[in-house]
PDB file of N, CA, C and O in Angstrom:
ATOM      1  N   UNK A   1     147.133 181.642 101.074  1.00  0.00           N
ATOM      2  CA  UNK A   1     145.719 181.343 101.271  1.00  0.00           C
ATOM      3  C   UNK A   1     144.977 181.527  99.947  1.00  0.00           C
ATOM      4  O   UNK A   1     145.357 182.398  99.165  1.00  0.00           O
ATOM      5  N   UNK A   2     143.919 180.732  99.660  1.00  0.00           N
ATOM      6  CA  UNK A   2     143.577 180.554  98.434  1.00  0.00           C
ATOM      7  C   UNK A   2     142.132 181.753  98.760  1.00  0.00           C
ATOM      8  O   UNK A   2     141.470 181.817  99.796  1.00  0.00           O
ATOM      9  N   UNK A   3     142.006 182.419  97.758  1.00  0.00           N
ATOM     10  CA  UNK A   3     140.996 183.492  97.428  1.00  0.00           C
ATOM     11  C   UNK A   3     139.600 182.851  96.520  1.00  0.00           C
ATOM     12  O   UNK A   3     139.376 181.783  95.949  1.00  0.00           O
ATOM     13  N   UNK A   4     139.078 183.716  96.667  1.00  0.00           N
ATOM     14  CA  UNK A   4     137.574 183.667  95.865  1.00  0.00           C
ATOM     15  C   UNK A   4     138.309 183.898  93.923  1.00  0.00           C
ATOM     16  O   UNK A   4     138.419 183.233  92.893  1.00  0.00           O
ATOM     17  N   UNK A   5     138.539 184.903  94.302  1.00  0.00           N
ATOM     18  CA  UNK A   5     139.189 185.283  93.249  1.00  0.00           C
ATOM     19  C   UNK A   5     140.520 184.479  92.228  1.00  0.00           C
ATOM     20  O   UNK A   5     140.725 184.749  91.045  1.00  0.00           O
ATOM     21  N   UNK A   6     141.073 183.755  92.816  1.00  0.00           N
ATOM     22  CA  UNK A   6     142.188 183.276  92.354  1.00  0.00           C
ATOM     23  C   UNK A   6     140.783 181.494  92.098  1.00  0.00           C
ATOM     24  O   UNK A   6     140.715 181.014  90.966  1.00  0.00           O
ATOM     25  N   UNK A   7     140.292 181.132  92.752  1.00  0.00           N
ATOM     26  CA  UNK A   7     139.175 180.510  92.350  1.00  0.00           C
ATOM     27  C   UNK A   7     138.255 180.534  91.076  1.00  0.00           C
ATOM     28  O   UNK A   7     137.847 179.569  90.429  1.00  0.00           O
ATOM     29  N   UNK A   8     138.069 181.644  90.911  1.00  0.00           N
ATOM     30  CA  UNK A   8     137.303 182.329  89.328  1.00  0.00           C
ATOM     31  C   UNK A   8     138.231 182.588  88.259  1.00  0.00           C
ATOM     32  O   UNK A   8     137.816 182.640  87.101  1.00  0.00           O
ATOM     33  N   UNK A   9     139.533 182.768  88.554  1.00  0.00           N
ATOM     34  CA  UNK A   9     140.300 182.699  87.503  1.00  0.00           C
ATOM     35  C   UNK A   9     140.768 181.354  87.106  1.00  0.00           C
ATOM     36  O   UNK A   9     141.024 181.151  85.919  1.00  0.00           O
ATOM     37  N   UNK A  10     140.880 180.590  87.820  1.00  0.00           N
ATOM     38  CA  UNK A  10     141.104 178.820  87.582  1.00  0.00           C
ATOM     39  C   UNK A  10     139.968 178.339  86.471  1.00  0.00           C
ATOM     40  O   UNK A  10     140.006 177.874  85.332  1.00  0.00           O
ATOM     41  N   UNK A  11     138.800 178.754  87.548  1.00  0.00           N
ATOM     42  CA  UNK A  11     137.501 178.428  86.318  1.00  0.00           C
ATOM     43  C   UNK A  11     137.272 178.304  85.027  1.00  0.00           C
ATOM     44  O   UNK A  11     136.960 177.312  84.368  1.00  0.00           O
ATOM     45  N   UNK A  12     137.549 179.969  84.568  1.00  0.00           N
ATOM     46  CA  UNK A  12     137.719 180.349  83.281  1.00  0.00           C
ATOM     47  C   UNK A  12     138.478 179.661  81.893  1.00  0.00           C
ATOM     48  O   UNK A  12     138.523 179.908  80.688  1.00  0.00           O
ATOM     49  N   UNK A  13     139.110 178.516  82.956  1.00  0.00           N
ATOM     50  CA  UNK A  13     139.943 177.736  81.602  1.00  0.00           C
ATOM     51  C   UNK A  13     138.871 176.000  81.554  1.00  0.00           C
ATOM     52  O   UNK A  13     139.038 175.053  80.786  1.00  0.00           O
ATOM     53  N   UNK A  14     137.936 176.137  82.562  1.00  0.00           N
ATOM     54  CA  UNK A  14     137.137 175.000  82.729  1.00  0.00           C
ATOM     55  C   UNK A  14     136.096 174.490  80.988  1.00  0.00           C
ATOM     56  O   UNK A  14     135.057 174.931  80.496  1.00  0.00           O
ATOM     57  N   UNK A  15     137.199 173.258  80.510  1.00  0.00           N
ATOM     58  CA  UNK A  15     135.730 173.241  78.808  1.00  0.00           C
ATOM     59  C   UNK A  15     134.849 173.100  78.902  1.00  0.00           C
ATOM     60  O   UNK A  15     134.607 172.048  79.494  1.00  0.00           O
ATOM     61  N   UNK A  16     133.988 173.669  78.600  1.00  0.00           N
ATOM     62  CA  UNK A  16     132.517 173.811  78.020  1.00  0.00           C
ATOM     63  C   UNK A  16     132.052 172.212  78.125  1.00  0.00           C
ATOM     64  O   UNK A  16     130.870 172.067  78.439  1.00  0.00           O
ATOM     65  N   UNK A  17     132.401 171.658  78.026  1.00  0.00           N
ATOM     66  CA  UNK A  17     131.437 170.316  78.113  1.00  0.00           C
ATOM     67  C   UNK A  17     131.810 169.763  79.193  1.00  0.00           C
ATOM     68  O   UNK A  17     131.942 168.546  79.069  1.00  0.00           O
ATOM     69  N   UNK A  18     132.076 170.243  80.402  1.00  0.00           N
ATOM     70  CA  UNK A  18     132.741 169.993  81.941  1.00  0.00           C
ATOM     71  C   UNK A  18     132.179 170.961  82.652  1.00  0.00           C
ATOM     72  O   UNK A  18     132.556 171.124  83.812  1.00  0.00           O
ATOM     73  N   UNK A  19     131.067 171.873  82.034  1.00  0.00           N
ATOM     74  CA  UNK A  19     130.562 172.817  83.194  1.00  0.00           C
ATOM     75  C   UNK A  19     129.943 171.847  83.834  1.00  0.00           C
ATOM     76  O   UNK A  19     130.443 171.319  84.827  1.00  0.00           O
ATOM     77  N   UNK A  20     128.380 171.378  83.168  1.00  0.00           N
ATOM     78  CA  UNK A  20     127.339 170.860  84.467  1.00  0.00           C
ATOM     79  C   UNK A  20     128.067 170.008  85.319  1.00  0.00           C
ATOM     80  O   UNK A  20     127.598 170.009  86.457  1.00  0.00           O
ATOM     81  N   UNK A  21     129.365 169.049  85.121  1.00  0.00           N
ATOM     82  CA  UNK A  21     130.041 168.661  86.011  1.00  0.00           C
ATOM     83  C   UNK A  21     130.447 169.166  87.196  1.00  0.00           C
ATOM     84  O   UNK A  21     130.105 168.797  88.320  1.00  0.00           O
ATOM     85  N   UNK A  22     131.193 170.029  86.893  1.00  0.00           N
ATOM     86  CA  UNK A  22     131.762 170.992  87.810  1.00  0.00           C
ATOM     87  C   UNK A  22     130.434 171.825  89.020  1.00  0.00           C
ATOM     88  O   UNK A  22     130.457 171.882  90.249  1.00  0.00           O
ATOM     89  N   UNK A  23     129.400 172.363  88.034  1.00  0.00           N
ATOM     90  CA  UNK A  23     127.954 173.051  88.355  1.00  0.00           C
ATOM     91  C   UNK A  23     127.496 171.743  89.661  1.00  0.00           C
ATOM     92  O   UNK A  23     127.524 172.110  90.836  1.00  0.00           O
ATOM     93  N   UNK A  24     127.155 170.483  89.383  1.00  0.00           N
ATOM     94  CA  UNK A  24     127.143 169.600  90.476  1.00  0.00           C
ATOM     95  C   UNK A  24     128.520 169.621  91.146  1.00  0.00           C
ATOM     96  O   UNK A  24     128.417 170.121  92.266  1.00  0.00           O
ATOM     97  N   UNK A  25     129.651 169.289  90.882  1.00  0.00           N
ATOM     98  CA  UNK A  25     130.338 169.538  91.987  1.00  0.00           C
ATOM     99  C   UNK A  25     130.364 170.641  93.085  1.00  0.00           C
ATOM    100  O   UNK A  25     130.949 170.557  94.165  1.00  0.00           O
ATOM    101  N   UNK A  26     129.876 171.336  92.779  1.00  0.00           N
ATOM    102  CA  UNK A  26     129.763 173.079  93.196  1.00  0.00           C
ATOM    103  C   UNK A  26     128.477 172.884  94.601  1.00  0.00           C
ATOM    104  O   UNK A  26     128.464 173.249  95.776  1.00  0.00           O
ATOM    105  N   UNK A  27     127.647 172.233  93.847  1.00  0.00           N
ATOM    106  CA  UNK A  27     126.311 172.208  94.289  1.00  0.00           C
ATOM    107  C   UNK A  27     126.280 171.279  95.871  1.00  0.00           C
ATOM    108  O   UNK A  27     126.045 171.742  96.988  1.00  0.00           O
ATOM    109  N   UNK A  28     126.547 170.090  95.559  1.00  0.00           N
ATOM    110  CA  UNK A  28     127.020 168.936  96.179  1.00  0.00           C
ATOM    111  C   UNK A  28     127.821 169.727  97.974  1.00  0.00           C
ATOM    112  O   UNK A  28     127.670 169.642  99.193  1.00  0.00           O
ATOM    113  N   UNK A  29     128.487 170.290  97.154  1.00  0.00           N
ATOM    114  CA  UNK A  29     129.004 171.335  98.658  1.00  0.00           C
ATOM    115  C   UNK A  29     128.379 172.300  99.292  1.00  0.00           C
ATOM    116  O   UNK A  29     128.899 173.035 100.133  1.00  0.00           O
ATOM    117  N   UNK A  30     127.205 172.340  98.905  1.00  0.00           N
ATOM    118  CA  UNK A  30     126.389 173.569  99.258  1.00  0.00           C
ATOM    119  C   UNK A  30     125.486 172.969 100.546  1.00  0.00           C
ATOM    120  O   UNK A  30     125.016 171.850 100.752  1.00  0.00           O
ATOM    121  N   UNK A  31     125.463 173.944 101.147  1.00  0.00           N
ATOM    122  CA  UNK A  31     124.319 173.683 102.647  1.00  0.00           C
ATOM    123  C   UNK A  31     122.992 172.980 102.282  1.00  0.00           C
ATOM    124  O   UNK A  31     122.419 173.240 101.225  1.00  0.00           O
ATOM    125  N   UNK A  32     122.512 172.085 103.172  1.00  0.00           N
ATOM    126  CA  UNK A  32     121.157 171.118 102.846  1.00  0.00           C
ATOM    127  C   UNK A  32     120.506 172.344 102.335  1.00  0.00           C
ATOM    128  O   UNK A  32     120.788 172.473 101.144  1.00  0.00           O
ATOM    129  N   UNK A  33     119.839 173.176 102.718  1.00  0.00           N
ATOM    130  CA  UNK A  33     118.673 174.332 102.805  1.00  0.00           C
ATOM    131  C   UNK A  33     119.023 174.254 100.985  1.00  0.00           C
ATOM    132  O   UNK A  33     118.149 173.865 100.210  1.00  0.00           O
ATOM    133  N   UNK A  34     120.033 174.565 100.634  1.00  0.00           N
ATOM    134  CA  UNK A  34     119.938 174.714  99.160  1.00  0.00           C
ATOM    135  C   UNK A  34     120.332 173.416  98.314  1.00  0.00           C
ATOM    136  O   UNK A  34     120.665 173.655  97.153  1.00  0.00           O
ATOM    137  N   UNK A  35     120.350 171.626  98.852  1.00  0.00           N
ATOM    138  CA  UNK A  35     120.654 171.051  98.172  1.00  0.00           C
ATOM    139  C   UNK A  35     118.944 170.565  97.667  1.00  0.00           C
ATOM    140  O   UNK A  35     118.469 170.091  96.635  1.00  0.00           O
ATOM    141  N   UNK A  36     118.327 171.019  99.145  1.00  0.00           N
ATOM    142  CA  UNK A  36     116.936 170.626  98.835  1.00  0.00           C
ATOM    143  C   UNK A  36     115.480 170.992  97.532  1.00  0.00           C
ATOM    144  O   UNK A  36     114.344 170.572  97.309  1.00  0.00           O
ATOM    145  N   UNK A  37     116.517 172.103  96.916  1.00  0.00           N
ATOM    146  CA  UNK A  37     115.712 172.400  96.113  1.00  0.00           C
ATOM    147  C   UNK A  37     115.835 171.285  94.675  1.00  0.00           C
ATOM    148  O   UNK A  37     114.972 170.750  93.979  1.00  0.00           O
ATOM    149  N   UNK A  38     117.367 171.257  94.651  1.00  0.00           N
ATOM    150  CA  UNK A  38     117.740 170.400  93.596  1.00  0.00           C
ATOM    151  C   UNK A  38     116.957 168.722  94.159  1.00  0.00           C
ATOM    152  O   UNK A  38     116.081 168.399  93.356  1.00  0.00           O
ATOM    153  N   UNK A  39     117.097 167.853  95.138  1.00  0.00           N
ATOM    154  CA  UNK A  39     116.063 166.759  95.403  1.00  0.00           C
ATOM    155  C   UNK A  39     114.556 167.320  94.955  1.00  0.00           C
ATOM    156  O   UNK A  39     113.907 166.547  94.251  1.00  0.00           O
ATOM    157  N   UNK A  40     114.019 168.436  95.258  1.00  0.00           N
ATOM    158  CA  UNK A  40     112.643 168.508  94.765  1.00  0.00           C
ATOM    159  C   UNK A  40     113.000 168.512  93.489  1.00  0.00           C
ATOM    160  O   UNK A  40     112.562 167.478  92.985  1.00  0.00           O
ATOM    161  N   UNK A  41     113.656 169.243  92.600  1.00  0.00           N
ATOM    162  CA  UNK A  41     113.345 168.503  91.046  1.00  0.00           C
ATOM    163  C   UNK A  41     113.589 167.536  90.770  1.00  0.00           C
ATOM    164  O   UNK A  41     112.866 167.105  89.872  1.00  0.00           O
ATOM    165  N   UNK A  42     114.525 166.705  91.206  1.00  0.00           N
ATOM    166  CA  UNK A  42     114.685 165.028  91.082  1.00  0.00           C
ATOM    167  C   UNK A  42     113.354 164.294  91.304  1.00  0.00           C
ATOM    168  O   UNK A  42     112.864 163.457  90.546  1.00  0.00           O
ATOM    169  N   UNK A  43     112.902 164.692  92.340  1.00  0.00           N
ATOM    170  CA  UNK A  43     111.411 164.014  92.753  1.00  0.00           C
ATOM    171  C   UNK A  43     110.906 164.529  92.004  1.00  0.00           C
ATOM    172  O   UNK A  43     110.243 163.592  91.560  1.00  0.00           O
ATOM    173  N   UNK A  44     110.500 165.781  91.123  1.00  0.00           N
ATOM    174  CA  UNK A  44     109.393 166.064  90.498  1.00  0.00           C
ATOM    175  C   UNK A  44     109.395 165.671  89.060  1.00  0.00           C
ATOM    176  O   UNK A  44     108.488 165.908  88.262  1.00  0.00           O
ATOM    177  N   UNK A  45     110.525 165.037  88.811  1.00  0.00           N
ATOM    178  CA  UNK A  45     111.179 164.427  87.640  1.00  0.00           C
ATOM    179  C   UNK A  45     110.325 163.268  87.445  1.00  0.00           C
ATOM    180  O   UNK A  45     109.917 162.957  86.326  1.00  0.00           O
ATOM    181  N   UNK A  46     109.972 162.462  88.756  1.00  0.00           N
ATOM    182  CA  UNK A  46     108.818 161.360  88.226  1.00  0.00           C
ATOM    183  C   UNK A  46     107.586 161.713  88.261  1.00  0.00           C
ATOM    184  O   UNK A  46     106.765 160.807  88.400  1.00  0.00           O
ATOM    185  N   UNK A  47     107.127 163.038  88.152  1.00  0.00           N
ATOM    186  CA  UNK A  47     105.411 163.020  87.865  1.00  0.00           C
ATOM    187  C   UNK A  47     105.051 162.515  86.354  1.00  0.00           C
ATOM    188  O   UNK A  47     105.737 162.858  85.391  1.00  0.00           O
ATOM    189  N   UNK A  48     104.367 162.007  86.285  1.00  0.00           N
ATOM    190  CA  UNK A  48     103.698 161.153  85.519  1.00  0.00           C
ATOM    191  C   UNK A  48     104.435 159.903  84.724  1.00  0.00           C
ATOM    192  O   UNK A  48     104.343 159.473  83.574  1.00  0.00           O
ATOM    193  N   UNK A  49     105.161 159.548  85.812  1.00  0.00           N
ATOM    194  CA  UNK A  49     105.448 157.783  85.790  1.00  0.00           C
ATOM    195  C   UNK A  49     104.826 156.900  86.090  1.00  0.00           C
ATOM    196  O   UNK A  49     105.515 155.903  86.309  1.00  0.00           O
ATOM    197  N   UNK A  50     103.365 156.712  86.267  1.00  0.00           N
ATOM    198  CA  UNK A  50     102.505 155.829  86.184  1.00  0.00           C
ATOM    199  C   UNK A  50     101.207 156.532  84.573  1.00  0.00           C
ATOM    200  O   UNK A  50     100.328 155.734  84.248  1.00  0.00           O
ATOM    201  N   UNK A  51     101.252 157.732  83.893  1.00  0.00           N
ATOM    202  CA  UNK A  51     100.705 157.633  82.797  1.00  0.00           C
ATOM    203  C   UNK A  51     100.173 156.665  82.162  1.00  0.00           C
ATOM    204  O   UNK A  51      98.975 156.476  81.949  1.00  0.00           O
ATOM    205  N   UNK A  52     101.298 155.878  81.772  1.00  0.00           N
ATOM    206  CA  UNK A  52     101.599 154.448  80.773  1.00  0.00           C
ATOM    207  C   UNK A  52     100.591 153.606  80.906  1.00  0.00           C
ATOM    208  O   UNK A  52     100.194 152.988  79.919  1.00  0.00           O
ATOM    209  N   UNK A  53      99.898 153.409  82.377  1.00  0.00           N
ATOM    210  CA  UNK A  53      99.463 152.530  83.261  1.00  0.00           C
ATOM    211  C   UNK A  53      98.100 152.907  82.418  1.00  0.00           C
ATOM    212  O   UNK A  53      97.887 154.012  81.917  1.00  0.00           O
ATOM    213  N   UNK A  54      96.933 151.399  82.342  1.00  0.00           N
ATOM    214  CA  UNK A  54      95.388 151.904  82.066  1.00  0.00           C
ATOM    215  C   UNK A  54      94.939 151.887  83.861  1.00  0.00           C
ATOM    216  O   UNK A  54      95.543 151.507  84.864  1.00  0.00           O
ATOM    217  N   UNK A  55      93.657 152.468  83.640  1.00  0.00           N
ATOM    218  CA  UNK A  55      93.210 152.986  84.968  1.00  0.00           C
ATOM    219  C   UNK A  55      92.362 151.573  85.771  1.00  0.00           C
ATOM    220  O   UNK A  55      91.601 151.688  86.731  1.00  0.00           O
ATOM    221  N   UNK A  56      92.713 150.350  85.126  1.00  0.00           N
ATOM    222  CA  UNK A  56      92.611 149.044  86.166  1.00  0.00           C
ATOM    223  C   UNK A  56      93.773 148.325  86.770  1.00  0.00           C
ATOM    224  O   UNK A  56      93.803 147.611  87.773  1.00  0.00           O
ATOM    225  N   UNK A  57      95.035 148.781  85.670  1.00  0.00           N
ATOM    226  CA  UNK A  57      96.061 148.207  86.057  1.00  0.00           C
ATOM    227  C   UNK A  57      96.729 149.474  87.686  1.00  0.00           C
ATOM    228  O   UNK A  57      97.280 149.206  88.753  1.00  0.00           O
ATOM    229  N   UNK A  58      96.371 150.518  87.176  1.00  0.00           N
ATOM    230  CA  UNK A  58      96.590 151.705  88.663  1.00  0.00           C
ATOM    231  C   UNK A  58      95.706 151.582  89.886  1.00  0.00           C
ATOM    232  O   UNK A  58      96.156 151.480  91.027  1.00  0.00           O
ATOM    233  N   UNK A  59      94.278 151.600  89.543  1.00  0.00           N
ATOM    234  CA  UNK A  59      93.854 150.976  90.346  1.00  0.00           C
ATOM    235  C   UNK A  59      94.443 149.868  91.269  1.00  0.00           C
ATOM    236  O   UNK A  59      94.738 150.092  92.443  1.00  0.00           O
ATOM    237  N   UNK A  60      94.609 148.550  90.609  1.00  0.00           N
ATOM    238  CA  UNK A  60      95.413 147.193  91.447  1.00  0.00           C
ATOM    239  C   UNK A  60      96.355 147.865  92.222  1.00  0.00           C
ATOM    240  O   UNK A  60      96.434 147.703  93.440  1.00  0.00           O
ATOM    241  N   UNK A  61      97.260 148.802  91.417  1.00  0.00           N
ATOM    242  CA  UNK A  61      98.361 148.858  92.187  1.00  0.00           C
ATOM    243  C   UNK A  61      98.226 149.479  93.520  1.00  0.00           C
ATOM    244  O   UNK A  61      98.787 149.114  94.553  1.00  0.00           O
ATOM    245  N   UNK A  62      97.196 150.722  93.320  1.00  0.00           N
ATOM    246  CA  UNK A  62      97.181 151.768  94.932  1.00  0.00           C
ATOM    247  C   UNK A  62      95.921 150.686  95.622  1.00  0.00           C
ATOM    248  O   UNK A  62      95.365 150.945  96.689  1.00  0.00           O
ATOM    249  N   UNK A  63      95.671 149.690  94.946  1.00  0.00           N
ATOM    250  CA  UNK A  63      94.625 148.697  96.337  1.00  0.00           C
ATOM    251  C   UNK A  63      96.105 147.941  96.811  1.00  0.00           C
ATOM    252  O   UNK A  63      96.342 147.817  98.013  1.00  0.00           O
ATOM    253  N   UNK A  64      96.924 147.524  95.939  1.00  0.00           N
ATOM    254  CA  UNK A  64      97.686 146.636  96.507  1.00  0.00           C
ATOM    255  C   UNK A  64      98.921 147.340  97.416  1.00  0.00           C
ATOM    256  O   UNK A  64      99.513 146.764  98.328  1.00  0.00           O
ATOM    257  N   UNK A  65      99.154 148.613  96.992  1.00  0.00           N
ATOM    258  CA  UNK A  65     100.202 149.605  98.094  1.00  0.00           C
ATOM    259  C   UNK A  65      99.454 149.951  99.111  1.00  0.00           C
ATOM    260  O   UNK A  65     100.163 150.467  99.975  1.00  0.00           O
ATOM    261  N   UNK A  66      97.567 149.875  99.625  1.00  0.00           N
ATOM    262  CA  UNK A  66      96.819 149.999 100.324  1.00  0.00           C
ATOM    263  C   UNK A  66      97.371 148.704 101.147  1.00  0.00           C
ATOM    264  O   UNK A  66      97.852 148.818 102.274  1.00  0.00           O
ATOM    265  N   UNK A  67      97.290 147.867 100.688  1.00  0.00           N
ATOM    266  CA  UNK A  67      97.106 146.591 101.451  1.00  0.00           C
ATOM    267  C   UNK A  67      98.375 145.978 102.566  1.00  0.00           C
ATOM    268  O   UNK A  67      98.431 145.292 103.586  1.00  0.00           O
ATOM    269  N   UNK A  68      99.308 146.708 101.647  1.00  0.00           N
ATOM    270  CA  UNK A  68     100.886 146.693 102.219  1.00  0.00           C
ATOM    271  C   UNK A  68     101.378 147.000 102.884  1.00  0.00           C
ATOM    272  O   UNK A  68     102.386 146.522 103.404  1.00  0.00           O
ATOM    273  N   UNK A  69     100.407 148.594 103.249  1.00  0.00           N
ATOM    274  CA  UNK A  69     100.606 149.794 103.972  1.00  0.00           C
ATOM    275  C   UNK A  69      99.843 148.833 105.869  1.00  0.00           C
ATOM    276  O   UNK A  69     100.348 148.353 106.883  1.00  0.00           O
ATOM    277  N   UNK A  70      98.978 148.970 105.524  1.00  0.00           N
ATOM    278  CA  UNK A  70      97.930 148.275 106.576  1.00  0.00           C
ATOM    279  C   UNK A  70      98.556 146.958 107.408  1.00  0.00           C
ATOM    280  O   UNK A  70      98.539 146.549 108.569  1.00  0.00           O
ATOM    281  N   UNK A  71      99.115 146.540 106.123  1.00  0.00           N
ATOM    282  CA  UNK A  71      99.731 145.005 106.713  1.00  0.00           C
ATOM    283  C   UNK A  71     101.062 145.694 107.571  1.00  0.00           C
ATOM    284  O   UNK A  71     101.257 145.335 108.733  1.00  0.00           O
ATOM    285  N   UNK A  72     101.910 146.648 106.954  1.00  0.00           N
ATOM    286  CA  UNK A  72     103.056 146.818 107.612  1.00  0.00           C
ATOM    287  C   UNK A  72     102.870 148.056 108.800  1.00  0.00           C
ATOM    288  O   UNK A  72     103.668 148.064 109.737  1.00  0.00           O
ATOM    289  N   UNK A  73     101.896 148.993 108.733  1.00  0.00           N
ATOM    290  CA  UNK A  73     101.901 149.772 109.980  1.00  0.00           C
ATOM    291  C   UNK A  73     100.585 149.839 110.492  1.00  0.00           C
ATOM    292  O   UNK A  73     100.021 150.763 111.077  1.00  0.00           O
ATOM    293  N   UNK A  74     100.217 148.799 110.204  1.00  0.00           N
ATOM    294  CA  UNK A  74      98.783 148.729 111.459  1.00  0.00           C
ATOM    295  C   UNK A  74      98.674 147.036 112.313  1.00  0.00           C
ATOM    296  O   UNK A  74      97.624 146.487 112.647  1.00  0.00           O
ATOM    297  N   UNK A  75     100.065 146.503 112.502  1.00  0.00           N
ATOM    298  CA  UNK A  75     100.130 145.609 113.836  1.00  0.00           C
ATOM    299  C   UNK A  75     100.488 146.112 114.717  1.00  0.00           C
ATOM    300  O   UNK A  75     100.903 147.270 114.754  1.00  0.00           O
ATOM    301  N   UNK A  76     100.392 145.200 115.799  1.00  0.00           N
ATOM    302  CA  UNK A  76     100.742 145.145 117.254  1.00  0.00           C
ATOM    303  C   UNK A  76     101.863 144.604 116.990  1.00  0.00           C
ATOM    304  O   UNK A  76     101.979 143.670 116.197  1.00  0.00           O
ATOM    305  N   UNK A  77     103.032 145.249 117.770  1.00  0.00           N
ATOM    306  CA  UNK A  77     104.230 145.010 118.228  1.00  0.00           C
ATOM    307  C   UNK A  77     104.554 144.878 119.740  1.00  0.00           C
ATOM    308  O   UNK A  77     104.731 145.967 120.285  1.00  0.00           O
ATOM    309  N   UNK A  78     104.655 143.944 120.426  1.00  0.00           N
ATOM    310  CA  UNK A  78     105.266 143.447 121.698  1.00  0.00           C
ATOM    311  C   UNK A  78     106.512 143.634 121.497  1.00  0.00           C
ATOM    312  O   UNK A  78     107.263 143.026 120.734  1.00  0.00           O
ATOM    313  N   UNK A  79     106.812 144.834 122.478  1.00  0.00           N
ATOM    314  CA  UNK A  79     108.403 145.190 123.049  1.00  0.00           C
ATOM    315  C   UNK A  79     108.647 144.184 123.835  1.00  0.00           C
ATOM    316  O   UNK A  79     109.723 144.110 124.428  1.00  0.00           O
TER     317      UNK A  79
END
């Protein structure tokens, strides 16, 4: 039966430029409750990806994701 221990000694020969690999492989197996922290920095990775934007061209865009929104969840649907 394979140990914790006999696990950490395998490691130790792991190169240095194959940790964060391994660090996501590690992770990847871990219970949602803790994969979720790593998705919040992915998501928080795009704050300020609209910067770039001048404030008419942002504007258009949240009237036009307004408009999209309305069109797609404010009809009537007959079951």
């Amino acid at each position: 039966m394979l140990t914790f221990n006999a696990i950490l000694k395998e490691l130790k020969d792991v190169p240095v430029n194959r940790l964060e690999e391994l660090y996501q492989l590690v992770h990847s197996m871990t219970p949602a409750a803790k994969q979720s922290e790593s998705m919040r920095k992915k998501i928080l990775s795009f704050g300020g990806a609209f910067s770039d934007m001048s404030e008419k061209d942002y504007a258009d865009y949240l009237n036009h994701i307004e408009a999209n929104r309305k069109e797609l969840f404010e009809r009537r649907i007959d079951l």
